[in-house]
C-alpha positions as CSV (number, residue, x, y, z in Angstrom):
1,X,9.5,9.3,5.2
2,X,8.1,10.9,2.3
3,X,5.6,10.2,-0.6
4,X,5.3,10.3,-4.3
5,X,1.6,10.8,-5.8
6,X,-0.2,11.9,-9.0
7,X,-0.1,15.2,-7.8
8,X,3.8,16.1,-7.6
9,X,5.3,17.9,-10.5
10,X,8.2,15.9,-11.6
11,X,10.9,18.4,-10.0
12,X,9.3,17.4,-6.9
13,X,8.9,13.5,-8.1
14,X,12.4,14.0,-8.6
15,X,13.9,15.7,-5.3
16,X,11.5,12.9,-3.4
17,X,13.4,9.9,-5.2
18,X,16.7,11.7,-4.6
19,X,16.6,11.7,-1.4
20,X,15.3,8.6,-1.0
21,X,18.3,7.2,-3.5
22,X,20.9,9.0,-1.5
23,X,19.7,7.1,1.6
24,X,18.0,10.4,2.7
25,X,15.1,8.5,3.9
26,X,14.1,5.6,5.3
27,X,10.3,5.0,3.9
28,X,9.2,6.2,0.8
29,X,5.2,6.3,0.5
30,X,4.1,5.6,-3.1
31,X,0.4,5.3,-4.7
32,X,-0.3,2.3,-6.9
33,X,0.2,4.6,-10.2
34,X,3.0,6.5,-8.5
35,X,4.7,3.5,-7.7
36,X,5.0,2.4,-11.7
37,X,8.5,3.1,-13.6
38,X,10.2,3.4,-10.4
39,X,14.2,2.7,-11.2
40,X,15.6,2.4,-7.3
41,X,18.5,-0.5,-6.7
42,X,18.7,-1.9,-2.9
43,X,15.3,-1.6,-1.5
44,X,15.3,-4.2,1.0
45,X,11.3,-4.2,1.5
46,X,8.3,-3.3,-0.3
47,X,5.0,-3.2,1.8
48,X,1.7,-3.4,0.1
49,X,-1.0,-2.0,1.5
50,X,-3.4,-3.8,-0.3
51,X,-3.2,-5.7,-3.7
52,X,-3.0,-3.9,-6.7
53,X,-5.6,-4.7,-9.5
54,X,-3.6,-6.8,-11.9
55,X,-1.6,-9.4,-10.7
56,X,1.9,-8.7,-13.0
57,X,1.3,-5.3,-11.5
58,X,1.9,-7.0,-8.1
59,X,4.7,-8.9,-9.6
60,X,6.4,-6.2,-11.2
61,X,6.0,-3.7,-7.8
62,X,7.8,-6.6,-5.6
63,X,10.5,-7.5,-8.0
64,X,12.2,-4.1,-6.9
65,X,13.5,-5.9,-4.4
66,X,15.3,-8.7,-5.6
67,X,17.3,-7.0,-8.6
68,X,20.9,-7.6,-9.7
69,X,20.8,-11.0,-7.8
70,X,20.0,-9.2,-4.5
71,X,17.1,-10.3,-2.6
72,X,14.6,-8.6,-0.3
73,X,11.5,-9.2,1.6
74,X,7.7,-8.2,-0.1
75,X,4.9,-8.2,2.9
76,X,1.3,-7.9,1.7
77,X,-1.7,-7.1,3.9
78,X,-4.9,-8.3,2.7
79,X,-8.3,-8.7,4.1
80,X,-10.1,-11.9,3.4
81,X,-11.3,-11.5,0.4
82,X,-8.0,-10.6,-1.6
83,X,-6.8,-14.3,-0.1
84,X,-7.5,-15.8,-3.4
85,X,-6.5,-12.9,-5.3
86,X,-3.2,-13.6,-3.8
87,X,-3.4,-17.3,-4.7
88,X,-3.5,-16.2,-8.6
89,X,-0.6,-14.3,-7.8
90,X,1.5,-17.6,-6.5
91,X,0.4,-19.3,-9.6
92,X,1.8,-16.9,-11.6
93,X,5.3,-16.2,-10.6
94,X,5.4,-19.7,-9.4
95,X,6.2,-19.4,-5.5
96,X,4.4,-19.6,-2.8
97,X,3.6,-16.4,-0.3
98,X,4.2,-17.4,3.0
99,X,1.5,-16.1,5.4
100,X,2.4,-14.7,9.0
101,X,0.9,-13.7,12.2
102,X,0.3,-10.5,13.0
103,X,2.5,-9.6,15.5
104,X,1.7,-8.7,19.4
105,X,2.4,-6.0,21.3
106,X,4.5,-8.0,23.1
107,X,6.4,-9.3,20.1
108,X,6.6,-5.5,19.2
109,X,8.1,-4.7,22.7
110,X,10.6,-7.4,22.9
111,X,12.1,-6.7,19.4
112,X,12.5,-3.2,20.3
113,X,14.3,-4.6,23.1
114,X,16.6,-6.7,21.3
115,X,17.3,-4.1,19.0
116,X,18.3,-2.0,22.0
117,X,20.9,-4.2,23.4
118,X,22.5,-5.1,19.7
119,X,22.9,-1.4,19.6
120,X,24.9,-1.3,23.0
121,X,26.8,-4.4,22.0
122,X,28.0,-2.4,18.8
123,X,28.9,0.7,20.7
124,X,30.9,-1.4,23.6
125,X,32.4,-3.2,20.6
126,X,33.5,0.3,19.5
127,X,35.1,1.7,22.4
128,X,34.2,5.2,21.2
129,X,32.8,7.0,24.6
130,X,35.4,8.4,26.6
131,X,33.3,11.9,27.6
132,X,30.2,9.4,28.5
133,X,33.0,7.5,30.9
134,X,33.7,10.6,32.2
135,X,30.3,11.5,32.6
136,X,29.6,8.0,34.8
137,X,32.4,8.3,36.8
138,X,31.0,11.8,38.0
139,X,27.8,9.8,38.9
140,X,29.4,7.2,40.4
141,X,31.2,9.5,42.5
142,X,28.2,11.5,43.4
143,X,27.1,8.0,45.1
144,X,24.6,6.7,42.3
145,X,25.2,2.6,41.3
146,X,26.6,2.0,38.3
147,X,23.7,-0.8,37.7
148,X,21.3,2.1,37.8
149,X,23.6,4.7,36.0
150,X,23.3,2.3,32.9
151,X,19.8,1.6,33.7
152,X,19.1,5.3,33.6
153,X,21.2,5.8,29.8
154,X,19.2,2.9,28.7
155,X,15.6,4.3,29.7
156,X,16.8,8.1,28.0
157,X,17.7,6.3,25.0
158,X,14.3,4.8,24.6
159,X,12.2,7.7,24.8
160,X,11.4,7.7,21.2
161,X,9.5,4.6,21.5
162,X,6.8,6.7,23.3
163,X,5.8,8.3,20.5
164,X,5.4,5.4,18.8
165,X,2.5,3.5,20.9
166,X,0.9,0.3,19.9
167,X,-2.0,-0.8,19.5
168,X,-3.3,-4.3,19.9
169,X,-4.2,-5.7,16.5
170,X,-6.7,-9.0,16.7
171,X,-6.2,-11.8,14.1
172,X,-8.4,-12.4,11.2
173,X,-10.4,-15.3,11.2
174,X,-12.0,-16.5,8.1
175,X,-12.5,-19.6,6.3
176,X,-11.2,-18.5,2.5
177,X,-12.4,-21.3,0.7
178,X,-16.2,-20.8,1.9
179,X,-18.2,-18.6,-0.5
180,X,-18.8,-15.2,1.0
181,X,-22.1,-14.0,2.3
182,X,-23.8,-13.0,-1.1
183,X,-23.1,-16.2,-2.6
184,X,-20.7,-15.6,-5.2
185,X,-16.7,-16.5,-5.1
186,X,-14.7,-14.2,-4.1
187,X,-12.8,-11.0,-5.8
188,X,-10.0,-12.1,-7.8
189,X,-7.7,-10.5,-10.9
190,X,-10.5,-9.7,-14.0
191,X,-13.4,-11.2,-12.4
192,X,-15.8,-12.5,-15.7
193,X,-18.9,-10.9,-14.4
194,X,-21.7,-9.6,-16.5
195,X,-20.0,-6.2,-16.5
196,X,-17.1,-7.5,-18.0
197,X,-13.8,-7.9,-16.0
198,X,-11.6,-5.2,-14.3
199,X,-10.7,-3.0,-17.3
200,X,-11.4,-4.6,-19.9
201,X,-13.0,-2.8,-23.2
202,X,-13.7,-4.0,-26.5
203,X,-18.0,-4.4,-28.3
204,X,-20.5,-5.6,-26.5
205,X,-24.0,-5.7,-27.8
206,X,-26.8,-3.0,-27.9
207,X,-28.6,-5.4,-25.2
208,X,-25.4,-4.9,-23.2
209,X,-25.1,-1.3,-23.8
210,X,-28.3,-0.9,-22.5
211,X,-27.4,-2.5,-18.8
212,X,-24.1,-0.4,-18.9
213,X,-25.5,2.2,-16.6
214,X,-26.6,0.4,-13.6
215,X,-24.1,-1.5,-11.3
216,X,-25.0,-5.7,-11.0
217,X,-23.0,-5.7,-7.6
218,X,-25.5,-5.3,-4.7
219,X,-24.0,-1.9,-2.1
220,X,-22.4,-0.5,-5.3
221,X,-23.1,2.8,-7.4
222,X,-22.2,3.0,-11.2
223,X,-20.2,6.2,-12.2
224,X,-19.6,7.4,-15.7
225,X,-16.4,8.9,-16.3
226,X,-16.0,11.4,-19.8
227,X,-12.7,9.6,-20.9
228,X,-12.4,6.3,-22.5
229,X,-10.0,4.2,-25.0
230,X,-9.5,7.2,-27.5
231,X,-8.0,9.3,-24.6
232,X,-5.8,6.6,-23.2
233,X,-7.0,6.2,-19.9
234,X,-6.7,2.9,-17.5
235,X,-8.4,1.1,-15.1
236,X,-5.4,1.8,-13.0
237,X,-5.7,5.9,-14.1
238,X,-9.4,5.4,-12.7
239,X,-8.1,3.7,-9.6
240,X,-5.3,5.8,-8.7
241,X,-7.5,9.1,-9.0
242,X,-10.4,8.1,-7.1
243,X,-8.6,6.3,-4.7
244,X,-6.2,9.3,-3.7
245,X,-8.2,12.4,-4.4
246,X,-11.6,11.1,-2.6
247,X,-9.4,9.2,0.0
248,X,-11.0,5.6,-0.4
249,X,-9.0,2.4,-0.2
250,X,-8.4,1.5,-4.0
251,X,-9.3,-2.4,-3.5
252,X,-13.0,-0.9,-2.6
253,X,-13.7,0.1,-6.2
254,X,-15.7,-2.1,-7.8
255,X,-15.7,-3.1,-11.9
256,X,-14.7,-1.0,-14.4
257,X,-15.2,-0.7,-18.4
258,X,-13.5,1.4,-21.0
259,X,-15.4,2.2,-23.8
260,X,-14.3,4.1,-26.7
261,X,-15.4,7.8,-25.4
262,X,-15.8,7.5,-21.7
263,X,-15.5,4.6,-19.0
264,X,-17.9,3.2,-16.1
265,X,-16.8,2.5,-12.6
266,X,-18.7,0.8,-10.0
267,X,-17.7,2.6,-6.0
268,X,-19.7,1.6,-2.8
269,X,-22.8,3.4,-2.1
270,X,-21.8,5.0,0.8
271,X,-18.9,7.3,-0.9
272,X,-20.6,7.9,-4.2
273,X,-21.1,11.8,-3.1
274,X,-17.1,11.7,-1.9
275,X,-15.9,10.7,-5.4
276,X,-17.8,12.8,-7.5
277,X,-17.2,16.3,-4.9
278,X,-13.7,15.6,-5.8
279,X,-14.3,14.9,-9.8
280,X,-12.7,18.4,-10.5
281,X,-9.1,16.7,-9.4
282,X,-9.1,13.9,-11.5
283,X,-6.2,13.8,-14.3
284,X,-4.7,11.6,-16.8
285,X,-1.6,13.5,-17.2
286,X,-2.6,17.1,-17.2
287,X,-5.8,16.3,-18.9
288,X,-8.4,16.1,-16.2
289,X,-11.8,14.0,-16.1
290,X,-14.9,14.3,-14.3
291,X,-16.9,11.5,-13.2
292,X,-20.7,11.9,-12.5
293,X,-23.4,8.9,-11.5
294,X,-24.6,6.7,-14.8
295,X,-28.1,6.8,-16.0
């Protein structure tokens, strides 16, 4: 595996989505604004890790998978309160999303299993081993079974699979159509809040202008960042930055409004002094922008 991000040069962009092209590598790790533009035929899955902010976004990042007639297989995780974020997204493309159970670890073991002995059925299939028949007769002749001579190749060729341990995962309960604990509905795609919706800019009034540096969202901070309409930046340029340079899940940021010459952004309390230590990182392009608390 290997990932693409904000911060790769485009020679690097480039030799990443080569190799993942070429069949190079099996996972390629992407950020939400990485992820845009990407031209890659046969992907047979595209995880999200969490929704992205616009909903043709979401649309637009899964459709790699079905091009050219093809089809593939889009898994989504979300926590609670994305659930109706993700209904907006049926009603736009049409189609319902089908929701699973996480798996156990003992639906984990048992597919590792099965893959196991579809493996072996391939290579007995194949007849292509005549230095490993070799190699068994010399057991069996050395008085091992030939039960526990296959038993033996079979534990070797699972060692991998220690590396890779699992951890048991509860299920999320929630009800999704109760209001959550504040009161209010929950997140969705450009929420119409006082603030104005998830990116969007345009007038408001001088009364409004006034309220613009304080967030309206109880647990979050408003942050001022120096770049707004005239220097083409987006909610999802705000996102992506602040998400990947201060190592915060992007679905946590809160509101955000473009203005004309700079941009507010509400983040959680409790990471307020993460995102602005990293504020010399942040970059539209090559242009960086700094983001400092409102006020």
């Amino acid at each position: 595996a290997e990932a693409i991000h904000g911060d790769l040069d485009q020679n690097a962009r480039e030799r990443v989505l080569g190799r993942f092209r070429a069949n190079q590598l099996k996972v390629l790790v992407a950020t939400d604004v990485a992820a845009r533009g990407l031209d890659i035929d046969d992907i047979s899955h595209v995880f999200n890790y969490h929704l992205p902010d616009d909903a043709e976004v979401y649309v637009h990042r899964i459709g790699r998978t079905g091009r050219a007639g093809k089809t593939g297989i889009a898994i989504t995780l979300l926590s609670p309160k994305e659930k109706r974020r993700l209904r907006e997204v049926e009603a736009l493309t049409k189609q319902p999303v089908m929701e699973l159970k996480l798996p156990t670890p003992a639906d984990i073991i048992k597919h590792r299993e099965t893959q196991t002995v579809e493996n072996l059925k391939i290579w007995l299939g194949r007849g292509r081993f005549k230095r490993e028949l070799e190699m068994v007769q010399e057991l069996i002749d050395a008085g091992h079974d030939v039960m526990n001579i296959a038993a033996a190749a079979i534990k070797i060729s699972r060692g991998d699979e220690k590396q890779r341990p699992i951890a048991e995962v509860s299920e999320v309960k929630s009800d999704f159509n109760r209001r959550d604990e504040r009161g209010g509905r929950r997140e969705s795609f450009g929420r119409k809040e006082p603030f104005g919706r998830r990116g969007e800019s345009g007038s408001r009034s001088k009364r409004e202008r006034g309220r613009g540096a304080t967030s309206h969202e109880e647990g979050m901070i408003r942050l001022k960042v120096n770049k707004g309409k005239s220097h083409n930046i987006r909610p999802n340029d705000i996102v992506g930055q602040i998400a990947f340079h201060a190592n915060i899940p992007g679905y946590t940021i809160g509101k955000i409004r473009i203005e004309d010459k700079h941009s507010f952004v509400d983040v959680p309390a409790d990471v307020v002094d993460q995102v602005i230590k990293h504020s010399g990182n942040y970059k539209i392009g090559k242009e960086k922008f700094s983001v400092v608390k409102a006020g």
